[in-house]
C-alpha positions as CSV (number, residue, x, y, z in Angstrom):
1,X,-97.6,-56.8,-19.7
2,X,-96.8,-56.5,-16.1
3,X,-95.8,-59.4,-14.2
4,X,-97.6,-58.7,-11.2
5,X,-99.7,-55.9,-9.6
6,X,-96.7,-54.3,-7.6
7,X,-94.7,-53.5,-10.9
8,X,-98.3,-51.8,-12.1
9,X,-98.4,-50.1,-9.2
10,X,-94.9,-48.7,-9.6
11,X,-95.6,-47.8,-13.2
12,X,-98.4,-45.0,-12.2
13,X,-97.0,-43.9,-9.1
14,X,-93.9,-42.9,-11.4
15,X,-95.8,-40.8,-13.4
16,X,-95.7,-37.5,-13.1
17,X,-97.6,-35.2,-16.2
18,X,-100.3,-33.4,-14.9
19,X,-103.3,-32.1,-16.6
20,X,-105.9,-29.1,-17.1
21,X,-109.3,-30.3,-15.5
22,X,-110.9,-29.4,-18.7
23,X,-107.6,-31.5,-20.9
24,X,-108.5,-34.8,-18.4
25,X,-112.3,-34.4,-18.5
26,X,-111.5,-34.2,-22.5
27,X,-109.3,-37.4,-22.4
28,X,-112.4,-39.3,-20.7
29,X,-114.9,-38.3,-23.0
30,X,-112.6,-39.5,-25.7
31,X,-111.8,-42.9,-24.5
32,X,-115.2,-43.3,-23.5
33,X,-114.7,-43.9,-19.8
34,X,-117.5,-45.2,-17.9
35,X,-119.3,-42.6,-15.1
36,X,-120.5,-44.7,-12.4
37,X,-124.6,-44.9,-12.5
38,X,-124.8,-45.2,-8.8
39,X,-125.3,-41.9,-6.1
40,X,-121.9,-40.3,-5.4
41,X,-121.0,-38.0,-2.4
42,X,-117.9,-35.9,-2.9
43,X,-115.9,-34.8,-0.1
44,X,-113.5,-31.7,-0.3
45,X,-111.9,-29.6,2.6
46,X,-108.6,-29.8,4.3
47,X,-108.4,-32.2,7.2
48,X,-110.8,-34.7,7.9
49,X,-112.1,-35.9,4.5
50,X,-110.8,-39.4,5.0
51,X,-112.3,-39.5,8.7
52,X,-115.7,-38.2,7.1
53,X,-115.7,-40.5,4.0
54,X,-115.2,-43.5,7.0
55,X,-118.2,-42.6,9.6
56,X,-120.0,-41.8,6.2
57,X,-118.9,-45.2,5.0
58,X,-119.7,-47.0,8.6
59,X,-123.1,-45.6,9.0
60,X,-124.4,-47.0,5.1
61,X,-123.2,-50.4,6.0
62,X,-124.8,-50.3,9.2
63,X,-127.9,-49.7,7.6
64,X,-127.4,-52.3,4.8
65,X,-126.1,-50.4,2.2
66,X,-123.2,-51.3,-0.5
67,X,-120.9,-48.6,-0.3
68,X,-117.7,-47.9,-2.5
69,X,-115.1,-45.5,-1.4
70,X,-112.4,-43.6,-3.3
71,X,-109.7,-42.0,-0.9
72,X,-106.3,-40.3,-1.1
73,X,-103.4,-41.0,-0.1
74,X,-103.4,-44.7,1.0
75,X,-102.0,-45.4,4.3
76,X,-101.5,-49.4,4.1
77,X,-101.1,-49.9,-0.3
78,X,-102.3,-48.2,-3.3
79,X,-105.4,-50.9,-3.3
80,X,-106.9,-48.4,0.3
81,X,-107.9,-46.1,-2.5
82,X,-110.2,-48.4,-3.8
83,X,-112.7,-49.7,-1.4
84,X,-116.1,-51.7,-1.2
85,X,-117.7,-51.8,2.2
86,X,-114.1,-51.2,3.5
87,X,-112.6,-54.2,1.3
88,X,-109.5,-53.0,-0.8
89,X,-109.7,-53.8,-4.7
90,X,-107.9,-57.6,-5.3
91,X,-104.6,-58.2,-6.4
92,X,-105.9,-59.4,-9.8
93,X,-108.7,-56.6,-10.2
94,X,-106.3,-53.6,-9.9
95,X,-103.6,-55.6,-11.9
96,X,-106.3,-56.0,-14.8
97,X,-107.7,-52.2,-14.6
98,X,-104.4,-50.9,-14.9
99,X,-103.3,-53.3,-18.1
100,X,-106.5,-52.4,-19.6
101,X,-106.3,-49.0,-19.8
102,X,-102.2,-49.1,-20.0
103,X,-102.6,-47.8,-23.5
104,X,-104.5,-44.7,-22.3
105,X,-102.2,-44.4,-19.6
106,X,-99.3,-44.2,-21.7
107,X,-100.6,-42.1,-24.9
108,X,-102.3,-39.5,-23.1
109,X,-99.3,-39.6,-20.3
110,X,-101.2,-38.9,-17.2
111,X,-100.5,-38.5,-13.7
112,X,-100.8,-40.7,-10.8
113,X,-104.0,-39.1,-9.3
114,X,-105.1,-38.8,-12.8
115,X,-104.5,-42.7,-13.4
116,X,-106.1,-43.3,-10.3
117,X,-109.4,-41.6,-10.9
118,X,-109.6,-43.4,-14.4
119,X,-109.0,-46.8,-12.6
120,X,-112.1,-45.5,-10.0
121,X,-114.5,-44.5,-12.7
122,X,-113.9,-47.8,-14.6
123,X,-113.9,-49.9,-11.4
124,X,-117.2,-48.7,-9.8
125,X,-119.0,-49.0,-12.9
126,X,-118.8,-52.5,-12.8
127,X,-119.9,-52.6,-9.2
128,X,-123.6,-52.8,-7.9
129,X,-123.3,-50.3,-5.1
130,X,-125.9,-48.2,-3.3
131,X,-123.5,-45.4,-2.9
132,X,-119.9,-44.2,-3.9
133,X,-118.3,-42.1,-1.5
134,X,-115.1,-40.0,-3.4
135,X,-113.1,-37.5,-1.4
136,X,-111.0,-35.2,-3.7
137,X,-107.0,-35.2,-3.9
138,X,-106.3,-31.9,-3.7
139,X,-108.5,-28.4,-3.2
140,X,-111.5,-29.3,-5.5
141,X,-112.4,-26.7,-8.1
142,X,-109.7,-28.1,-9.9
143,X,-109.2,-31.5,-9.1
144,X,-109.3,-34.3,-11.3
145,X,-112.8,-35.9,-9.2
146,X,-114.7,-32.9,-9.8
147,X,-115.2,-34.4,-13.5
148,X,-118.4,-36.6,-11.2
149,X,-122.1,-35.3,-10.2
150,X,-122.8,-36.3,-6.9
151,X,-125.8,-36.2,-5.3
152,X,-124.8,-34.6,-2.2
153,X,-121.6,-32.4,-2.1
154,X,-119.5,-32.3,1.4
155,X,-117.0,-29.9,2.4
156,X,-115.1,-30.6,5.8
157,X,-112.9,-27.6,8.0
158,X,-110.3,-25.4,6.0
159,X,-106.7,-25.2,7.1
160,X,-103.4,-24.5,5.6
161,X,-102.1,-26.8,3.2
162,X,-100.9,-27.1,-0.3
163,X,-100.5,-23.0,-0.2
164,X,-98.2,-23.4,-3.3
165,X,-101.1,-24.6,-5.5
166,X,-104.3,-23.4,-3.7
167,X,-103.1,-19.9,-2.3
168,X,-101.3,-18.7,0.9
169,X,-104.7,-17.5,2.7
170,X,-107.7,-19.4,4.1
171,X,-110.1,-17.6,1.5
172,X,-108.1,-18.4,-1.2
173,X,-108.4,-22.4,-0.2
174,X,-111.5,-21.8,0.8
175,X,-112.7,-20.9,-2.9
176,X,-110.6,-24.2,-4.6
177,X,-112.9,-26.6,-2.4
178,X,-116.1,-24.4,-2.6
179,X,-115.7,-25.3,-6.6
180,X,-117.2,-28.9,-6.0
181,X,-120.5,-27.4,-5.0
182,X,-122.7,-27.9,-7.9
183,X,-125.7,-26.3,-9.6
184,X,-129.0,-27.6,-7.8
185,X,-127.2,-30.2,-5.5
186,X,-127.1,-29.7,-1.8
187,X,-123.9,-29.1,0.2
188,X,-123.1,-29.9,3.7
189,X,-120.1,-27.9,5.6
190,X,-118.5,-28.6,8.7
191,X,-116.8,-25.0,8.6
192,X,-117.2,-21.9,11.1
193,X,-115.4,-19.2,10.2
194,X,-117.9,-16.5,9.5
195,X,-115.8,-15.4,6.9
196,X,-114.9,-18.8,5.0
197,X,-118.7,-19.9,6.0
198,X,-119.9,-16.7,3.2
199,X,-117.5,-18.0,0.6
200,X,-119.3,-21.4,0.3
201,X,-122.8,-19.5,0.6
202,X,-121.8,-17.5,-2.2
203,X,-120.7,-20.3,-4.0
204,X,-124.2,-22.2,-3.4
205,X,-126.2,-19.3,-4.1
206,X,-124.7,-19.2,-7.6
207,X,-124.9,-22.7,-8.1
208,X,-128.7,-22.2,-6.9
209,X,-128.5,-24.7,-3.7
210,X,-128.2,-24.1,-0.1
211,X,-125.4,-24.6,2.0
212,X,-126.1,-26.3,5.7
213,X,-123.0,-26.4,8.7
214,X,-123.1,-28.2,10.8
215,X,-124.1,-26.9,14.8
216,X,-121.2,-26.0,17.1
217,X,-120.7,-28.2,19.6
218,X,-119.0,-28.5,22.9
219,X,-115.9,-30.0,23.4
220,X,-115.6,-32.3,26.1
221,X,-114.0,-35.5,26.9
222,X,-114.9,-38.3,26.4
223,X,-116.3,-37.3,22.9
224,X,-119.5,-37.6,22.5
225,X,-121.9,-35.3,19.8
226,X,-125.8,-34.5,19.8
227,X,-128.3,-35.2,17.0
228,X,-132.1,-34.3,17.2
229,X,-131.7,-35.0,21.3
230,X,-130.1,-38.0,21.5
231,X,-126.0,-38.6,22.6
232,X,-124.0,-40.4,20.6
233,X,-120.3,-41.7,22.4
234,X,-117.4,-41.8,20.2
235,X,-115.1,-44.5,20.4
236,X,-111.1,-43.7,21.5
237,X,-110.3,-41.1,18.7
238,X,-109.2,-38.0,18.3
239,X,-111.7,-34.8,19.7
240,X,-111.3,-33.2,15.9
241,X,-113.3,-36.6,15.4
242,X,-116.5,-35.1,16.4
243,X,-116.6,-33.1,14.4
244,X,-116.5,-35.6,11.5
245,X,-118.8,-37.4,12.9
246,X,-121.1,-35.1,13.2
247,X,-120.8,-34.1,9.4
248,X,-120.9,-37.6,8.2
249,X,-124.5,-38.3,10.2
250,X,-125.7,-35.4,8.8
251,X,-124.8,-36.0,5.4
252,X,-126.4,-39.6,6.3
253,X,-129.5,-38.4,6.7
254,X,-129.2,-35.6,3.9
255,X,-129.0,-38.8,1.9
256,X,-132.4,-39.7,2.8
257,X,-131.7,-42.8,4.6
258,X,-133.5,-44.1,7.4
259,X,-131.8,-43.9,10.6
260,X,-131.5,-46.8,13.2
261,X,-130.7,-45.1,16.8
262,X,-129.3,-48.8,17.9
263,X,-127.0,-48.8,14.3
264,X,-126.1,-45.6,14.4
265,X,-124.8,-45.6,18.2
266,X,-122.9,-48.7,17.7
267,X,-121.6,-47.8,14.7
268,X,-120.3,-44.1,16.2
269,X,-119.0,-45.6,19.0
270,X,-116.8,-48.5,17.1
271,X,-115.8,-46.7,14.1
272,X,-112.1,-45.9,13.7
273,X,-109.5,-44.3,11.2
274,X,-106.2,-46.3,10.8
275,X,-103.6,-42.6,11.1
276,X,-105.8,-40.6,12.9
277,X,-104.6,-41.0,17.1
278,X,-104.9,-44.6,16.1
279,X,-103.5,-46.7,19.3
280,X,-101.0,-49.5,18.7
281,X,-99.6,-51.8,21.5
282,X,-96.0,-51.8,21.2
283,X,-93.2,-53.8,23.6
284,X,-95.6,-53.2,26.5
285,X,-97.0,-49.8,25.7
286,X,-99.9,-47.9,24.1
287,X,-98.5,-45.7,21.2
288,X,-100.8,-43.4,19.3
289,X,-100.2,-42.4,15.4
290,X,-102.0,-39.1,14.5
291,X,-101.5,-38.0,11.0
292,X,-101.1,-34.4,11.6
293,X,-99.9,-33.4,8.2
294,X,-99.6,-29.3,8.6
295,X,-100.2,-26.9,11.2
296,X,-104.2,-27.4,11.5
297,X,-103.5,-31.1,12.2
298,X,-101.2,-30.3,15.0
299,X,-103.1,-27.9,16.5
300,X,-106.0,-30.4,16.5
301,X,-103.9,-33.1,17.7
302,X,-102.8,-30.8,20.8
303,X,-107.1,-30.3,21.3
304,X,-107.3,-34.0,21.9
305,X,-103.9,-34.1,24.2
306,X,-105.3,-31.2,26.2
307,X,-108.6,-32.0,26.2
308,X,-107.9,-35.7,27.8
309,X,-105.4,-34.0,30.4
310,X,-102.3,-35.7,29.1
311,X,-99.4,-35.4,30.7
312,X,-95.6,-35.7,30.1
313,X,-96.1,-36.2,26.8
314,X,-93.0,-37.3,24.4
315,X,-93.6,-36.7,20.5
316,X,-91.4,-38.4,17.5
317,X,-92.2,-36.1,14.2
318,X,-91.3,-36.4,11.0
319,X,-92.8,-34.5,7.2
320,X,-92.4,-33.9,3.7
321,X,-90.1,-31.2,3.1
322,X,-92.7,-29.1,1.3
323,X,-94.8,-28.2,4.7
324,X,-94.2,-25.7,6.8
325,X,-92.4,-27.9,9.0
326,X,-90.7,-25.2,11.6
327,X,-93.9,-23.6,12.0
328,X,-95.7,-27.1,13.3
329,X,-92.8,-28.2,15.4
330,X,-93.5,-24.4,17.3
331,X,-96.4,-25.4,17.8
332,X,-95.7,-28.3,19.7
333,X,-92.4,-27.0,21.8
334,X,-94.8,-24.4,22.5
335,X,-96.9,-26.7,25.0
336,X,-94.0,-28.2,26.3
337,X,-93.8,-31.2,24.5
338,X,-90.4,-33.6,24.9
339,X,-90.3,-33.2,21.0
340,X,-88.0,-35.4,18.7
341,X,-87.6,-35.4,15.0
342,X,-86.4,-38.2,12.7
343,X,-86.6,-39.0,8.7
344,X,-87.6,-41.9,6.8
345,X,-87.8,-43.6,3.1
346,X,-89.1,-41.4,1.0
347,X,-87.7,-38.6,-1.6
348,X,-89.5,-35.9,0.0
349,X,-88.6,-36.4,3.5
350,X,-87.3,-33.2,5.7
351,X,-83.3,-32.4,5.7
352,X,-83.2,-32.6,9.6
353,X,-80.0,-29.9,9.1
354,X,-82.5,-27.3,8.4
355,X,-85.0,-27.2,11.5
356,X,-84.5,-26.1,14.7
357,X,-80.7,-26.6,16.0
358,X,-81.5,-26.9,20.0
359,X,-84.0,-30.6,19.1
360,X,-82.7,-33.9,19.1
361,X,-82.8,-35.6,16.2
362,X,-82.3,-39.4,14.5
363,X,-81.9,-40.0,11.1
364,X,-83.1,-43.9,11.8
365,X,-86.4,-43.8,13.0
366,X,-86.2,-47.1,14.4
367,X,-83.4,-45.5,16.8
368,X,-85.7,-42.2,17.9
369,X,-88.5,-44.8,18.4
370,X,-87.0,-46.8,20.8
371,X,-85.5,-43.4,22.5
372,X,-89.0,-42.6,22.7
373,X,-90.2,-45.4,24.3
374,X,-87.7,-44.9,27.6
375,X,-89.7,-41.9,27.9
376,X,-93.0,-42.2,30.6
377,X,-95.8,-40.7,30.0
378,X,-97.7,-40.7,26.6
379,X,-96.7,-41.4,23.9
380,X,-96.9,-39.6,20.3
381,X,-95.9,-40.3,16.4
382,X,-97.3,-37.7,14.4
383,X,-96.5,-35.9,11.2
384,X,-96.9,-36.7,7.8
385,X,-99.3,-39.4,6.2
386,X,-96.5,-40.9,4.9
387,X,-94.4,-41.1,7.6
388,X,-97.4,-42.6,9.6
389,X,-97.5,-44.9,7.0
390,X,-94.0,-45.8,7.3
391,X,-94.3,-46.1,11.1
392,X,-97.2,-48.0,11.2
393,X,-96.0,-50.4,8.8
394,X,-93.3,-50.8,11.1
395,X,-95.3,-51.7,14.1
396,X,-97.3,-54.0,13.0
397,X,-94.5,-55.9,11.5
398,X,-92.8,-55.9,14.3
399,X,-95.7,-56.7,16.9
């Protein structure tokens, strides 16, 4: 049918028809598509899922659990979304999911995401795992993952994103990822907002389940976070990192799982997030990657520059075209930030001609990166997960 997995892949990343929750969930029962036996965690919230869904994923293996993971989007190749203990799905796996449910595919015309959660239902059925880990696309009351019943329901901080489908305030997200809590099965939350924290109470009273947050914590360099007395040291990540961290402990031991001091420290401190103020040596210097997708992600990557007194600091930026990309690049000038912005492959990319006049922009990346790198000081890529993508894909090529 396809001659080899990378025209497959191209054939569902084309697709575009999207469904009702309630028209997909439908379409499963009628194909008969398998629901994975084993305990599933589902992870909703703005930013930090995929860092969440990793620690998570890090601290079960430590302890000698199989763990399978379902993330969105991929950074490296459509196999990243699905994982067992870390391993991407195999060439000839994904290439036989997708021909075998091709037919499906095609008469029911789904979406990507949609295609994607069909090819993660059928694929971790046929796994023996300890756990499945599945962080939602997008919101979560209405996204196509919230068809699974997890045993444990986590929801990470709430930010702006995807206004045009969840809402233009923070209550309004708020209530799309509050809809994965479920009746009688307890949620963790990494939220603080007093007034966000009610609107996932609310939804757990209803469901009849308690809601638990998370403790605040201190933020302090180098990271480190606290748990029942004892200091755990994060490894050279981001500060909003500790905050994932400690979610994805807790919702390890919400699990029920014994804890190992010795696993759990090592596993804190080594744990990293390809994306996330990921450091790559390139042509003699360190440069870091942060996947700061909207305007929460900035502000969180400008915690972790001022919180490890960074100076001189030269950025590189780049986004889809559907964020509010004038807003985030304020944010940044605002610190005084040498700030430059460039495009890359993708249909979505920013039209350079609309932002801000008085920056300095490249429509080659390549050229803005090596502009950047004549630049002392440190040394930032941030923007969209796509872009990141691009860039790191880049750098590792051409180390």
């Amino acid at each position: 049918m396809f001659l080899c997995v990378e025209e497959a892949i191209a054939y569902i990343e084309s697709k575009r028809s999207k469904h009702t929750l309630e028209q997909f969930s439908d379409i499963l029962t009628r194909y008969h598509c398998p629901m994975p036996k084993t305990k599933m965690v589902h992870v909703a919230g703005t930013n930090g899922k995929g860092s969440t869904v990793n620690y998570l994923r890090h601290l079960l293996n430590a302890h000698g659990y199989h763990v399978g993971t379902f993330t969105s989007p991929y950074l490296v190749s459509h196999h990243d979304r699905l994982c067992i203990d870390g391993q991407p799905i195999k060439d000839q796996e994904l290439l036989m999911l997708i021909e075998a449910h091709y037919d499906m595919f095609e008469k029911e015309n789904l979406s990507m995401f949609e295609c994607d959660v069909c090819l993660m239902l059928s694929y971790f059925s046929q796994k023996s795992l300890d756990y499945l880990i599945v962080e939602t696309g997008m919101g979560g009351r209405f996204d196509k993952t919230n068809i699974i019943q997890p045993c444990l329901s986590v929801i990470t901080h709430i930010g702006y994103d995807h206004q045009l489908f969840l809402g233009e305030t923070l209550k309004q997200i708020a209530y799309h990822k509050a809809g994965i809590i479920k009746e009688g099965i307890p949620v963790i939350c990494s939220e603080q907002d007093p007034t966000l924290k009610n609107i996932f109470i609310e939804e757990a009273h209803q469901k009849h389940t308690h809601v638990t947050f998370i403790e605040p914590y201190t933020l302090k360099y180098p990271y480190t976070i606290e748990d029942d007395g004892r200091i755990y040291e994060l490894g050279d990540v981001g500060s909003y990192q500790m905050e994932n961290a400690k979610l994805a402990l807790m919702a390890y031991k919400m699990l029920g799982c014994p804890v190992d001091e010795a696993c759990v420290r090592s596993c804190l401190k080594e744990t990293q997030w390809p994306g996330r103020f990921e450091k790559i040596p390139y042509l003699g210097r360190d440069i870091y990657l942060d996947g700061a997708h909207n305007e929460d992600g900035i502000l969180a990557l400008i915690q972790t520059l001022e919180s490890r007194q960074e100076k001189n600091v030269s950025i590189l930026f780049s986004a889809l075209k559907d964020k509010e990309v004038q807003v985030m690049l304020d944010r940044l000038l605002e610190k005084g930030y040498h700030v430059y912005v460039t495009t890359f492959e993708d249909e979505r990319h920013i039209d350079i001609d609309t932002c801000q006049p008085t920056l300095t922009y490249y429509p080659c990346f390549e050229d803005g990166l090596h502009r950047l790198l004549q630049d002392p000081g440190r040394l930032v890529i941030t923007g969209s997960l796509h872009f990141i993508s691009y860039v790191r894909h880049y750098l590792k090529k051409e180390a």
